[in-house]
VOGU-3710 file (C-alpha; in Angstrom, 3 decimals, decimal comma):
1> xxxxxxxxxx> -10,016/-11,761/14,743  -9,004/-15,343/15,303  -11,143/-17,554/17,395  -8,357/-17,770/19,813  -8,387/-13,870/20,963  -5,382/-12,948/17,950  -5,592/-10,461/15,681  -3,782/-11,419/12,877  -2,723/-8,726/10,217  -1,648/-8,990/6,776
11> xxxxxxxxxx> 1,020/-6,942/4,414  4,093/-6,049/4,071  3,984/-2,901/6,790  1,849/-5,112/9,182  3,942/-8,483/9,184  6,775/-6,529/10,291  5,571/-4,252/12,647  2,692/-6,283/14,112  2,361/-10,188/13,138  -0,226/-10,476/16,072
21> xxxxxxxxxx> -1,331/-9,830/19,266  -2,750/-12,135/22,344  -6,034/-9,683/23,538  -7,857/-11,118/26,370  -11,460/-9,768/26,949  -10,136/-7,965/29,626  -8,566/-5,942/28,041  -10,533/-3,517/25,687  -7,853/-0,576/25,878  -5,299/-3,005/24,058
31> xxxxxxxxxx> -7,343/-4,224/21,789  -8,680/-0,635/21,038  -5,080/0,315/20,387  -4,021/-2,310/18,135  -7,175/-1,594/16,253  -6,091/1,729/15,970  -1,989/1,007/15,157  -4,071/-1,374/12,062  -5,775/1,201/11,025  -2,871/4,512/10,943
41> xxxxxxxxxx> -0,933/1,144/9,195  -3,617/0,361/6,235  -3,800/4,199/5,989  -0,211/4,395/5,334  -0,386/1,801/3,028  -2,908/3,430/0,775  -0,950/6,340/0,787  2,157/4,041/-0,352  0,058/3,146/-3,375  -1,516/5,779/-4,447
51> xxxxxxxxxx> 1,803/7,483/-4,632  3,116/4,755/-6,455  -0,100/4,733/-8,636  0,659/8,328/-9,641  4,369/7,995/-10,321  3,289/5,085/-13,183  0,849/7,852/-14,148  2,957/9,881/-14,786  6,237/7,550/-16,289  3,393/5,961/-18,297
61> xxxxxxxxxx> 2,665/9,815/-20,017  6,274/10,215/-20,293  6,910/6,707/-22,407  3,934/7,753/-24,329  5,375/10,916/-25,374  8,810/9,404/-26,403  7,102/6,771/-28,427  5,132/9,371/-30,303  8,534/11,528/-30,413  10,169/8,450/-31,838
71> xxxxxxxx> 7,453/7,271/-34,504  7,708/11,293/-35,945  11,195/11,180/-36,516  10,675/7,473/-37,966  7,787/8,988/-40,021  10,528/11,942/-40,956  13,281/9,617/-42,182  10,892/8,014/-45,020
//
């Protein structure tokens, strides 16, 4: 939190959907719910990459498995 009363989130999710927000101290309920709309956001993101994590996993296995497919044949043909 800024020293100005903005919260001011990062990433690609956030700088779309939320860039910032003007909280007074009056008002805990909004700032409660933006902390909350962060949070479900970061959570998504996480997801995002540990999806994305796994699928390079797994294309990383796959590459590995041609290459080894590949030197045999190579190994085959001498």
């Amino acid at each position: 939190m800024s020293k100005k009363g903005r919260v001011v989130v990062l990433g690609a999710v956030h700088s779309k959907i939320l860039p910032y927000c003007d909280i007074s101290s009056n008002e805990p309920e909004a700032y409660e719910e933006v902390e909350m709309i962060t949070q479900r956001l970061q959570d998504v993101e996480k997801a995002e990459l540990k999806h994305s994590h796994e699928e390079n996993l797994q294309f990383q296995k796959r590459l590995e498995n041609m290459e080894t497919i590949v030197q045999s044949i190579t190994n085959l043909n001498v």
